[in-house]
N, C-alpha and C positions, 0 to 999 in steps of 0.2 A: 325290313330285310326280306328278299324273294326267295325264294327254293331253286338250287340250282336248274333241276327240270319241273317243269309243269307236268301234275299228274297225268293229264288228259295225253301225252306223248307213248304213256305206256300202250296202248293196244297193239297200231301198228309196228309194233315191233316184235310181236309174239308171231304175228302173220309171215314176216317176213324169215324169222327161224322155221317154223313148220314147213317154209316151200323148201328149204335146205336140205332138213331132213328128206323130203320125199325124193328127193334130186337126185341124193347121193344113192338112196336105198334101191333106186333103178335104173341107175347107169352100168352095173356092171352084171343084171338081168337082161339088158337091153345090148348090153356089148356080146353077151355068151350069144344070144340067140342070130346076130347078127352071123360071129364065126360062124355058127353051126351050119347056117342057112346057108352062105355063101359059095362051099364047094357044090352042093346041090343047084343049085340058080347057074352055078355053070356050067357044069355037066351038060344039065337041060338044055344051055343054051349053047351046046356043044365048043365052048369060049376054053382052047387046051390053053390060052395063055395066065392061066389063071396059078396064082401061087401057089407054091408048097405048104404042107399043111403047118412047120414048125415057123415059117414065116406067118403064120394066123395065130400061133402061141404067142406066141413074141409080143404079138400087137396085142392081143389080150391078157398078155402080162401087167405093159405099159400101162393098158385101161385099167387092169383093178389096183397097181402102183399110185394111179394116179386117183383113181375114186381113195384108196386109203388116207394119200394127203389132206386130201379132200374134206374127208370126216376130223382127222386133227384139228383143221385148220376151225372148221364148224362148232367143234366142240370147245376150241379155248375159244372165240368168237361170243358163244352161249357164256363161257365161266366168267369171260369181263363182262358182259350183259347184264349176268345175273348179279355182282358183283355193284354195276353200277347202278340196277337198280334196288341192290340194299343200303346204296348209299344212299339213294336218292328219297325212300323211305324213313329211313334214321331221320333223316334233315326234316321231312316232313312230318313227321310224330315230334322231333325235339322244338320245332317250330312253338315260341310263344306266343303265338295268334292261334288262332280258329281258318281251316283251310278246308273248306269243302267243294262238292262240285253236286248241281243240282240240274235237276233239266228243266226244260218248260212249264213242267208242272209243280215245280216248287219241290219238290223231295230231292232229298239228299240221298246220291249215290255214292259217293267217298266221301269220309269225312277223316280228320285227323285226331289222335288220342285229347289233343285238349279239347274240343270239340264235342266229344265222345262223353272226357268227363264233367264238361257242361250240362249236358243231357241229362249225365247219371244215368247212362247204360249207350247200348245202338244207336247211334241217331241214324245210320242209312235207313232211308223208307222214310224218314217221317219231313215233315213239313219245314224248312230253315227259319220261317218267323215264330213256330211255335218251340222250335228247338234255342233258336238264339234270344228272344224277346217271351217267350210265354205267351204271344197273341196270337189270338182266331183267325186273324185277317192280314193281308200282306204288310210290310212296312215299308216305308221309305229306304229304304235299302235295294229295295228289288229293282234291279234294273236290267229286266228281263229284252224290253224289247231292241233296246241300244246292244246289247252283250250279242245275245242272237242275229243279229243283223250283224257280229262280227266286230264287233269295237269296244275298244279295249277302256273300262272307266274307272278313274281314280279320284277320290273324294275321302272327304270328314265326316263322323256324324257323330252324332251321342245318343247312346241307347236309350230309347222308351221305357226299357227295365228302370236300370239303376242309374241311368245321368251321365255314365263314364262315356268319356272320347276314345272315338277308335279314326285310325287309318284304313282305307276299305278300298282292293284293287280288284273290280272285276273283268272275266277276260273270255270268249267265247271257248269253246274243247270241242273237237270233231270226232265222232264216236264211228266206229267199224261202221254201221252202217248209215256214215255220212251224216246222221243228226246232230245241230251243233247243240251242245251242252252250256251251261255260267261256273267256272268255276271263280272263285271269289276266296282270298287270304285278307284278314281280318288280327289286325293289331293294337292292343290296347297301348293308346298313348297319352292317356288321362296323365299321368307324373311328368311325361317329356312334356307337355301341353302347359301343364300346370307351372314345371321349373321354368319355361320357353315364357310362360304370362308374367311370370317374378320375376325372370330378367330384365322384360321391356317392362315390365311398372318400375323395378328401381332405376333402371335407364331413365327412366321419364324423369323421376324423383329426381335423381341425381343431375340431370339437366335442371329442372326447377330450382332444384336448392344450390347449382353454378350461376343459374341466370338471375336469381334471385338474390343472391348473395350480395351483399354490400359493397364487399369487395372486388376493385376490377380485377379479373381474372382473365390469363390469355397466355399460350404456350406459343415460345420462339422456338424454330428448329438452331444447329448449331450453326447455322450462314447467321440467324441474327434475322430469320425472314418470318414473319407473325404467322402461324398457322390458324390460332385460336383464341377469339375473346367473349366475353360474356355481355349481357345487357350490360351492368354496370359499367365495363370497360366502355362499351358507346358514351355512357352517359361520361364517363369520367375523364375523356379526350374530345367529347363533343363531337363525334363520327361515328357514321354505321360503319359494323363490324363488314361489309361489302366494299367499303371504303379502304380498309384497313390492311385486315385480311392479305397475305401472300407479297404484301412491300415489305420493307426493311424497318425491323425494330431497333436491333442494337443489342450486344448485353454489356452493360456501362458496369455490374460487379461482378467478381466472381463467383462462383459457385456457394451457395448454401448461407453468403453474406446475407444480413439485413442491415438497412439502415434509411436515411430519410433522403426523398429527388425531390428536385422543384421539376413539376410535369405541367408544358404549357400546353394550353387548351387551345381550340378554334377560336373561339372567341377575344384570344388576346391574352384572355386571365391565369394567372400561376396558380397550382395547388400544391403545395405540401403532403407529401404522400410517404407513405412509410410501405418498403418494397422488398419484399422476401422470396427467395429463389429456392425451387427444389426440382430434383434429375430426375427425369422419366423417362420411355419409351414411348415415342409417338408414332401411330403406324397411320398409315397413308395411299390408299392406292394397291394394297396388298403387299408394302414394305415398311419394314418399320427402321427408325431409325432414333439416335438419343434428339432429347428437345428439354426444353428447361419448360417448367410452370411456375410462372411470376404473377405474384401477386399485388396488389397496389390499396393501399388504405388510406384513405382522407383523412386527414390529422389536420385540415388547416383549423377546421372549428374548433378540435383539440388543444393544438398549441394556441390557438391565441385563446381559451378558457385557461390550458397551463399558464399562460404568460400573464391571467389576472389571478388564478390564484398566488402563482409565484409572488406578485406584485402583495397580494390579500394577505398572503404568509410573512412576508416582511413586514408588513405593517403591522399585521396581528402578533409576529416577536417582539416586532419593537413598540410596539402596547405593552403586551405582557411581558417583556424583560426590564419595561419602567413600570408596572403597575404597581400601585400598594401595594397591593395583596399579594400571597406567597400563593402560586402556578403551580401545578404539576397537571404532568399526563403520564395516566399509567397502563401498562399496555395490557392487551389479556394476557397475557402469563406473570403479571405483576410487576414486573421491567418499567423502570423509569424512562420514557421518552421524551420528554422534557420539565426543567427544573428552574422554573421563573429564578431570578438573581435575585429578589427580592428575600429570598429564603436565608441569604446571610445579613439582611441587615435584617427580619425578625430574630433569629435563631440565633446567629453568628458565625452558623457552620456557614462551609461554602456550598455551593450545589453540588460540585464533584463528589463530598462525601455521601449525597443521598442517591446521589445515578449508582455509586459503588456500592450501597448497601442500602437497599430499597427499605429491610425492616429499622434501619437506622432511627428513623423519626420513633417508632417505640420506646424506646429507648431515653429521649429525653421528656416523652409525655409524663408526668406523675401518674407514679402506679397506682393508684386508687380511681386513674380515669381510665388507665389503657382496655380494660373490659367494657368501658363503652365506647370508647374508638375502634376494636376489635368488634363491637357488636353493627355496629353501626357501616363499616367496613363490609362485613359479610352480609348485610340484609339489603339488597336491591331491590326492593318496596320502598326503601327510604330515601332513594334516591333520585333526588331531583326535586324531592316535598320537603323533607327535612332536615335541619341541621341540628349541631351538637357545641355546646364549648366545652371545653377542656382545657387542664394547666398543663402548662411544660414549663421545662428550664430550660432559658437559655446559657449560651458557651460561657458566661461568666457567671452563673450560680444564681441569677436572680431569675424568679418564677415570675411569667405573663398567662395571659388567658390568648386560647384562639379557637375561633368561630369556621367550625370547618361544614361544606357544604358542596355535595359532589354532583355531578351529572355523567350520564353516560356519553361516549365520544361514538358516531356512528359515520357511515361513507360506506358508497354503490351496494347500499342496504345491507352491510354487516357491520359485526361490532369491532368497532377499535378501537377499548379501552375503557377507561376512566378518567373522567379531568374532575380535580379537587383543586377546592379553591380556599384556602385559609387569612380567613381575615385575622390581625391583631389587636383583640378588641379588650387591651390588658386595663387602659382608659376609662374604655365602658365599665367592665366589669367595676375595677373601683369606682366609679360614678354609681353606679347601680346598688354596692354595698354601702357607701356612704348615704345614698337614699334611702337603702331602705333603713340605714340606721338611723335615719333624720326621721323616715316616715312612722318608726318605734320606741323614738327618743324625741325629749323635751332638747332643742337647740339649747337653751343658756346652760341650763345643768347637765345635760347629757345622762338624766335620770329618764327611764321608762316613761312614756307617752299614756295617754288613755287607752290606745290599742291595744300597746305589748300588757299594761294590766288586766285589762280586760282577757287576754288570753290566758295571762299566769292565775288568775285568779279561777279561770275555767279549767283549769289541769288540775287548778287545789280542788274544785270540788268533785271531778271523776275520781281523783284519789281519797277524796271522804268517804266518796259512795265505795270504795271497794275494800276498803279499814276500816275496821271499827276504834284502831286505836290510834288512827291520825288527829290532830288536833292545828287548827290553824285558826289567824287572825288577819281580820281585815283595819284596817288602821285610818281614818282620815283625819288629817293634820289641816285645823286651816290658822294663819300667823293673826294676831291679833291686833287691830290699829296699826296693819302694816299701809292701809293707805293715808294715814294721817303723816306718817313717815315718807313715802314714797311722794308723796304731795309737797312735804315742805322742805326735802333736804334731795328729792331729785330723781329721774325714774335712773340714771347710771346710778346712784349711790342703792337706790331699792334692789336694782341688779345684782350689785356686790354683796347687797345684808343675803340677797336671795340664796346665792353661792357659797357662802359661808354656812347658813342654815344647811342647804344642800351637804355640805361635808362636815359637818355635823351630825346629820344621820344617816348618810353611811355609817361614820365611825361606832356608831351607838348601834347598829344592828347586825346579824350575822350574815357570813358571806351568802349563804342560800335565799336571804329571803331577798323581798325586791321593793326597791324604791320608786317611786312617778312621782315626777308634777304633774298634776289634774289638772293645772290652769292656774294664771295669777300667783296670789299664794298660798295656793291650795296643794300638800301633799299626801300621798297613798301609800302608804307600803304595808306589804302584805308579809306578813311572820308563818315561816311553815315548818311542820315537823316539832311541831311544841309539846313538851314535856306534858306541863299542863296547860288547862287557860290563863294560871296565875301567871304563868309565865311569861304570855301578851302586856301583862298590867305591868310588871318588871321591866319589859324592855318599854313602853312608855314612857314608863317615869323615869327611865335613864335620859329618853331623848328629850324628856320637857326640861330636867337638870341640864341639861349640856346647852340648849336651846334660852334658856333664863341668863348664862352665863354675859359679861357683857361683850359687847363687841366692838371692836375698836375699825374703822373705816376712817380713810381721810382725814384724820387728825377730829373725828364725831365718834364719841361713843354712846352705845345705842345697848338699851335691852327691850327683849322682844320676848312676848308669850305667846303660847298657840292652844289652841283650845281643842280637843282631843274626842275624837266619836270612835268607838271600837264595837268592833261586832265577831264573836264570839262562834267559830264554827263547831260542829257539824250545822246544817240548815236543811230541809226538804226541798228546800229550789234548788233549781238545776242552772239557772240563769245569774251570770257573773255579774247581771247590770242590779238584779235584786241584791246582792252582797254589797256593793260599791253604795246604793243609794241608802241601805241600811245604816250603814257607818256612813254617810253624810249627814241623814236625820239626825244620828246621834252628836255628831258635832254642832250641829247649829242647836242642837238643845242646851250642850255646854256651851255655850255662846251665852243663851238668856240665861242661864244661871249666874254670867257675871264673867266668862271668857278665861282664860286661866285655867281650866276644868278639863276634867276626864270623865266622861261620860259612856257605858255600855249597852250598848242598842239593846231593850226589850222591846217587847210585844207594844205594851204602851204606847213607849213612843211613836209607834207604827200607827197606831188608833188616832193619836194626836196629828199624825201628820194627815193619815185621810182627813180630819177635821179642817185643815187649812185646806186640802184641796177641793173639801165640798164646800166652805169658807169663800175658798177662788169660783168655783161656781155660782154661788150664789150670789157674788159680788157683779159678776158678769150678767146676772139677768137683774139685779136691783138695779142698776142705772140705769139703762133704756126703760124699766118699768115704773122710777121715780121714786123709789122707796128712801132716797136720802135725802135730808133737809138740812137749811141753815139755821146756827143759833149764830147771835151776834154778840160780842162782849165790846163797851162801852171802853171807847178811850179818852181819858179825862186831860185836861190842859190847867197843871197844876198853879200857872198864875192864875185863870180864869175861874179855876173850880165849876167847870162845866163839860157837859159830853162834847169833843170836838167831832168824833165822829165812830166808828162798829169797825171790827173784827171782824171778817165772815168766818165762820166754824162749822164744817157738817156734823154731822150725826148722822146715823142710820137704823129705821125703823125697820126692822127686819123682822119679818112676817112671824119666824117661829122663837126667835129668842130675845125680841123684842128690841127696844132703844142700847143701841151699840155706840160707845163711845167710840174715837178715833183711834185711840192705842189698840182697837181690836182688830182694827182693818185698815189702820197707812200702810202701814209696816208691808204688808201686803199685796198694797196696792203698790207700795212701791218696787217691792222683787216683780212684781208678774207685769209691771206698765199699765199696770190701771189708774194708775195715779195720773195719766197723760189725760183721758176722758173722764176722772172726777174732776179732774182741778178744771177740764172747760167747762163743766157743769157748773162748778161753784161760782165761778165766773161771770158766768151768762143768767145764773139765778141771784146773785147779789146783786148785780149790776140791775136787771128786772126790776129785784125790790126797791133800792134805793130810787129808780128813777120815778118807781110807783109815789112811795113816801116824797118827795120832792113835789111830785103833782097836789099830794092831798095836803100838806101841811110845808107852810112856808119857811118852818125851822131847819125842815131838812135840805132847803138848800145850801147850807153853808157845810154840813158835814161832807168827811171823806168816808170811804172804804176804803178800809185794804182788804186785801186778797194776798195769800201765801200764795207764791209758785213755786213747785216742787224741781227739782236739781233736771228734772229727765221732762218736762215738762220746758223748761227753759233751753234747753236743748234741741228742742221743734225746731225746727227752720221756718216752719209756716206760722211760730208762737205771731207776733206781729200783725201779720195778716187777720189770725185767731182774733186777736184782741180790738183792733179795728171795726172787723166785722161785728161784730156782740155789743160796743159801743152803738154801732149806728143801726143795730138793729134795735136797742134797750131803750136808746135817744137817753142815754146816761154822759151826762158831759166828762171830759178825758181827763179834765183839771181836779175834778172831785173824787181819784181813783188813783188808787198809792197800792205797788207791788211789792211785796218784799219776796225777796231772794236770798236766799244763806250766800255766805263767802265764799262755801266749798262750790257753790253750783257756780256763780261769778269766776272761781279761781279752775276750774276746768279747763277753759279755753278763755284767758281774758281778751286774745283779740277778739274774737267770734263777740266774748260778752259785751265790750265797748261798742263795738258796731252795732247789736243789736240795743243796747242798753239806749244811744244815743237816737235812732229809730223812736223808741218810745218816747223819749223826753221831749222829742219835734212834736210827739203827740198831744204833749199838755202833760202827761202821766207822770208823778212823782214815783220816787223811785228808794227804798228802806235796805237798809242790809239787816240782814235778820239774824239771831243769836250770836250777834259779835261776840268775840272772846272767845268763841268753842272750835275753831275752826285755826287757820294760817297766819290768817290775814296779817296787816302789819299796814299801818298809816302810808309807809311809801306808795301802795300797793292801791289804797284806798283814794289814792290823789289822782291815780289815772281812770276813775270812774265817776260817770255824771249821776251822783248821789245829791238826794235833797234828803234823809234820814239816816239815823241809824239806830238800831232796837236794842238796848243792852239785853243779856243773856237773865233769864231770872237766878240761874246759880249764884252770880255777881251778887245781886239784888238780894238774893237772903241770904248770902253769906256777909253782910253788912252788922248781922247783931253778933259776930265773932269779936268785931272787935274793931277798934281806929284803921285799924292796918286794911279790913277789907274795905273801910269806906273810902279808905284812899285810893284804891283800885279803880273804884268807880267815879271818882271824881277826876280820877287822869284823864278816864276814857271818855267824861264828861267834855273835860276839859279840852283833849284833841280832837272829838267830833266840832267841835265849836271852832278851834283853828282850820278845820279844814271845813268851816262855815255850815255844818252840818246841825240837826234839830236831832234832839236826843228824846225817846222815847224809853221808859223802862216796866218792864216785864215783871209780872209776881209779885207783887207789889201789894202784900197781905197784911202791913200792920202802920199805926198811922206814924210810927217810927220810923219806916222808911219812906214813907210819904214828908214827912219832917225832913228829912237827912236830904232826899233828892231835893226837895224844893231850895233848899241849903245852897245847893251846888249848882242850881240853875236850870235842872233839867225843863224840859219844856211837856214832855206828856208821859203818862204814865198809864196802868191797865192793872188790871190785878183781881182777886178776890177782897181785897179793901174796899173796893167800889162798886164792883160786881161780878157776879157771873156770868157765862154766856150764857143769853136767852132767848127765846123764840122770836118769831118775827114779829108778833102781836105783843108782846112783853117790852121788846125792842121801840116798837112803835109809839107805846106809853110812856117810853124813859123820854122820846124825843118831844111828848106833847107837853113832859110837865119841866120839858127845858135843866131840867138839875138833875145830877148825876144823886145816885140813893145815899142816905145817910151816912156817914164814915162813918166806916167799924162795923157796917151791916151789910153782911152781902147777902145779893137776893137768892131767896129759894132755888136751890139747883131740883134738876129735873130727876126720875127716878133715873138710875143706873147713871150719870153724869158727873154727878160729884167727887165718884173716887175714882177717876183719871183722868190725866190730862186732857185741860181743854186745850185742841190743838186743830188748827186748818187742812188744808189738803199737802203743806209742806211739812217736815222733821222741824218741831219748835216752835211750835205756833202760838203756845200759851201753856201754864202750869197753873194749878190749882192745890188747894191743901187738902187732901185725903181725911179721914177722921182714923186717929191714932199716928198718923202717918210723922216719925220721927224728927223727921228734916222739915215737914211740912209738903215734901213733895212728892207723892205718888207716880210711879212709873212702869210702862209694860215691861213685861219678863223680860229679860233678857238685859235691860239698860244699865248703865254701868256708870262710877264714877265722872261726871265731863264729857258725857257721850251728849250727841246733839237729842231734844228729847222729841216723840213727832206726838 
């Protein structure tokens, strides 16, 4: 902004009032002296035409009339002067620049009040760069020689002080005596500068972010003529905006519509564009006028992705409105957005009732799950990892299970919702409960398994340890001579005895305590919360009464005994399985007492049982170390009265308790399978000796061996092979080697046995059934096997001095081995009365303590050199610890002997019982 006048105007105008005044102040000095003068100069110049004197008044009137006006005139002249040059001051003191005027030597001779309080104080006199910048030396400012020369200069600059932008007009000033002077006004316009820079940078921006813009962008005037488009617009019509520009567009909608144009391109191709119109003012030329700005959006990529999702969403309904599984999407505010159809045929409702009432499904959950539905629900940590099952009801009253499993629903990266997905998994669930009640329960009886006891019996004993006055029993039941039953009358008929027993003890025991089969027919049940311990023994002997009682099956009536082990709590162990094995010992103790029995687990019998298992140890390192030998007992051929051929019988010399008969250690050998690698022991060592004795003495080629084979031994698959090989290794001929086998081991599996049985007989190998009479068996049975023997039972055989009745026993079975073409052999055969009585009835060989005992190898050897079997009525010297047990093989029944005092005449290991096979 300028100053109406430039200071430097004021001088000559003071000049020009001063000549005014002097002008006026001696015009009317100047007019008096004239009249005065005038009549004298004519006089002188004797000139009579000369005026009157009041004609000289007159004119000197007019002259000082007219100098008067004169001075008015001068003086208002002065009062607008002065007037405008207090205007003209104002303006330049209110001036918001700096206005000075400086001469050639840089000082300032007028300066203006802001100027002044720039300085902070006078700035006339002093230097302009050190008044307006603080510097010693001139600045770029000074533009001394261009000003002075008369020319006028206008520029920008930013101060050396502090950075700010000024406007700067310098301009020369002619001073009274002719010197030109610089005067120079100075305006800060750092903010105009600075809002002027923010206008063209958002100008630029806003250009950027038009031409930038995705969208084509371009303003029609009201003709419909293109004013303006953007980069994109080129790109989006395929023409530069030079092309375009100032032809005809069109406006094909009205005002403020949107909707979708097919816009063709140069090149041929159509876009799909989505086109929105807004009214503006478009100026032009320095007129403005209205014009519309239309916008243009590519949507072809758009819709043809809408028109797959479209396509992806019918598909994915018509998935999910046929899916199994029951759909939902729930929205964030918990709003049903969609409700698979499948939700009425789980539930029965329809979907409409759950879109209408979202907390709906609560509602038929069972309330003892909805807090983990409600928890599970509200924790998104869970989701997408984990699920839940849960019961509900459905619309007709009957309870399912379902397997609910949720995911978040997400789209152009926010959230939209929740999709839960429930399976009905009512199937599984009862699948899963009937497993595990199979995996806890015995299948036939539906009595507790070994597991669930194993667990109830671990609850019994945390509640010992924290009562002192709890009392509990552990019970093992095992059925007695149930597989003599279950063998001959059928494993369904053993299943039904089994069932029966089963609900019989139930009945006998109280609802709290618990019942298992342990296996076979082995039962457990465990008594809790007892009064006292007597009260264990009371309910025993209820279930062994109820259990004795008979039992009627299939038109068979049947009684059964169970033999009884109890063990007796509180205990120090913490371990259910030390409880269970307790009351097992104690039952197989009642076993060798004679079966029938009730037995209560001490300490003892715990010492007895370590006994058998250092027993079983020991047993395991005495055969690979050979600590067992054969004795052989003489078998006599009662026409010939001669040894026809040996027994083989172990013994065992056991290092710390010396000569062990075999009632110490079958038994043994046959729970734990060691009875599979003695009997190929015995095997391969008889077979040795006799082929030895055949080399050295020519008696013994006509004798046979036999050899017992035990039930689990027979059983081998590879037995055959076994026996083959040991033949051709022994060089023992196969014709001089006679196997006996019990009935029960033959009646196991009689196809398997015939197959294998006739195997051996291609061998040469004769073939015995061993304690007939103790076992199933029955002549029909006997006709489908390739037998060349059969061994009567020694019980038969001594129970012949009873009386007629038993010897006719034995003459039947004489008599039907001989129909079924068979050579009879008989067993125990201790007094010459029954050597009498057989010979009678024709048996063909016999064995016994009448003729001898079994004896070593060397003893053996002597019988065969002196050809005759020892004296009737003299049996030879038995060995120490031998005589009072059973001489017996590697199979159950291999020989008996007479014990000294021994009632019956026959001694037998613990346990053995009326008719039991004896080993």
């Amino acid at each position: 902004m300028r100053p109406a006048a430039r200071p430097g105007a004021l001088a000559p105008g003071r000049h020009r009032t001063a000549a005014r005044v002097w002008a006026l102040a001696l015009a009317p000095a100047l007019g008096g002296l004239l009249l005065a003068a005038a009549p004298a100069r004519a006089e002188a110049a004797g000139d009579a035409s000369f005026a009157p004197p009041w004609v000289l008044l007159a004119l000197y009137a007019f002259l000082l009339a007219a100098m008067v006006g004169l001075v008015v005139l001068l003086r208002r002249a002065r009062a607008q002067e002065q007037e405008q040059t207090r205007l003209l001051q104002g303006v330049v003191q209110a001036f918001d620049g700096y206005i000075y005027v400086c001469g050639p030597d840089r000082r300032i001779r007028f300066a203006n009040r802001a100027l002044h309080l720039l300085a902070g104080g006078d700035a006339t006199g002093r230097l302009c760069h050190e008044v307006l910048h603080g510097l010693d030396a001139p600045c770029e400012w000074c533009c001394m020689d261009r000003v002075l020369k008369g020319e006028t200069v206008h520029w920008e600059a930013r101060s050396p002080a502090d950075g700010r932008r000024y406007r700067i007009t310098s301009s020369p000033v002619v001073g009274e005596d002719g010197a030109v002077a610089k005067q120079a006004m100075i305006q800060d316009v750092t903010v105009e500068r600075r809002d002027l820079d923010e206008l063209r940078a958002r100008r630029k921006q806003l250009r950027t972010i038009i031409d930038e813009n995705a969208d084509a962008l371009f303003v029609v005037d009201a003709a419909g003529t293109l004013r303006f488009m953007n980069r994109a617009a080129e790109g989006f019509f395929g023409k530069s905006a030079e092309e375009m520009v100032g032809g005809f567009f069109g406006l094909p909608m009205a005002e403020g519509d949107c909707g979708e144009i097919d816009v063709p391109r140069a090149d041929g191709s159509v876009l799909v564009a989505e086109m929105c119109r807004t009214p503006m003012v478009w100026e032009q030329e320095g007129t403005e006028a209205v014009a519309t700005l239309v916008s243009l959006r590519n949507v072809t990529e758009r819709k043809r992705i809408e028109e797959k999702l479209r396509e992806s969403e019918e598909r994915y309904r018509t998935v999910a409105d046929y899916t199994h599984d029951w759909e939902v999407w729930l929205a964030v505010d918990g709003s049903v957005r969609y409700m698979s159809p499948s939700c009425e045929r789980i539930s029965g409702y329809p979907a409409e009732r759950f879109i209408r009432d979202p907390a709906f499904i609560e509602q038929i959950i069972h309330r003892d799950d909805v807090a983990l539905y409600r928890q599970y629900m509200t924790t998104p940590t869970r989701w997408g990892k984990d699920s839940i099952d849960f019961r509900f009801f459905r619309k007709d009253g009957r309870m399912g299970w379902l397997s609910l499993v949720t995911r978040r629903v997400e789209g152009d990266g926010r959230e939209l919702g929740l999709r839960a997905s429930m399976r009905d998994v009512t199937d599984r669930k009862l699948m899963e409960t009937e497993l595990r009640h199979q995996a806890l329960h015995d299948p036939l009886t539906g009595l507790a398994n070994r597991t669930l006891l194993r667990d109830r019996v671990r609850l019994a004993l945390e509640r010992s340890g924290r009562r002192d006055d709890y009392h509990y029993a552990l019970v093992f039941m095992d059925l007695d001579r149930f597989k003599v039953i279950n063998d001959s009358l059928g494993h369904a008929f053993g299943d039904k005895l089994l069932l029966e027993i089963c609900n019989r003890l139930i009945h006998c025991v109280r609802g709290l305590d618990t019942v298992s089969r342990h296996g076979g027919d082995e039962f457990v049940f465990l008594l809790e919360e007892l009064e006292s311990p007597r009260e264990a023994i009371r309910i025993v002997k209820r279930v062994r009464e109820a259990i004795m009682r008979t039992i009627s099956i299939d038109g068979h009536e049947v009684k059964a005994t169970a033999s009884f082990g109890i063990f007796l709590g509180p205990t120090t162990s913490d371990r259910p399985e030390d409880v269970i094995q307790n009351a097992n010992i104690a039952m197989h103790y009642a076993k060798e007492l004679g079966r029938d029995r009730i037995k209560v687990f001490t300490s003892k019998l715990l010492d007895r049982a370590v006994q058998m298992l250092t027993l079983e140890h020991d047993m395991r390192r005495g055969i690979p170390a050979g600590e067992f030998e054969l004795y052989y007992q003489p078998i006599v051929s009662l026409t010939e009265q001669r040894i026809m051929g040996f027994e083989a019988l172990v013994r065992w010399n056991h290092p710390e308790r010396g000569l062990l008969g075999p009632g110490e250690f079958i038994p043994l050998a046959e729970d734990t399978g060691l009875i599979v690698d003695l009997g190929q022991w015995v095997l391969h060592e008889g077979c040795r000796t006799m082929a030895q004795w055949r080399a050295e003495t020519p008696r013994a080629a006509e004798l046979i061996l036999s050899v017992n084979i035990s039930g689990k031994q027979f059983s081998q698959v590879s037995l055959v092979d076994q026996i083959r090989a040991i033949l051709s290794e022994t060089g023992f001929p196969p014709d001089r080697l006679k196997l006996e086998i019990t009935e029960t081991a033959i009646m196991d599996n009689a196809d398997f046995a015939i197959d294998k049985l006739n195997r051996l007989k291609l061998m040469g190998i004769s073939i015995s059934i061993d304690d007939f009479g103790t076992g199933y068996s029955s002549m029909s049975h006997l006709q489908r096997f390739p037998l060349d023997h059969l061994k009567i039972d020694l019980s038969f055989v001594q129970q012949m001095d009873a009386g007629p009745e038993s010897q006719e026993i034995v003459r039947a079975i004489v008599n039907l081995a001989h129909n079924l073409k068979l050579k009879v052999i008989a067993e125990g055969v201790e007094t010459d009365a029954h050597r009498r009585a057989l010979s009678s009835m024709a048996c063909e060989y016999a064995q016994g303590f009448f003729f001898s005992r079994p004896v070593p190898r060397l003893k053996a050897h002597d019988l065969i050199l002196a050809d005759l079997p020892p004296a009737p009525g003299v049996a030879a010297t038995a060995e120490p610890g031998v005589g009072s047990c059973i001489e017996s093989g590697v199979g159950p029944g291999a020989e008996s002997g007479v014990g000294p005092g021994a009632e019956s005449g026959v001694e037998s290991w613990p346990g053995a019982g009326p008719g039991d096979p004896q080993a």
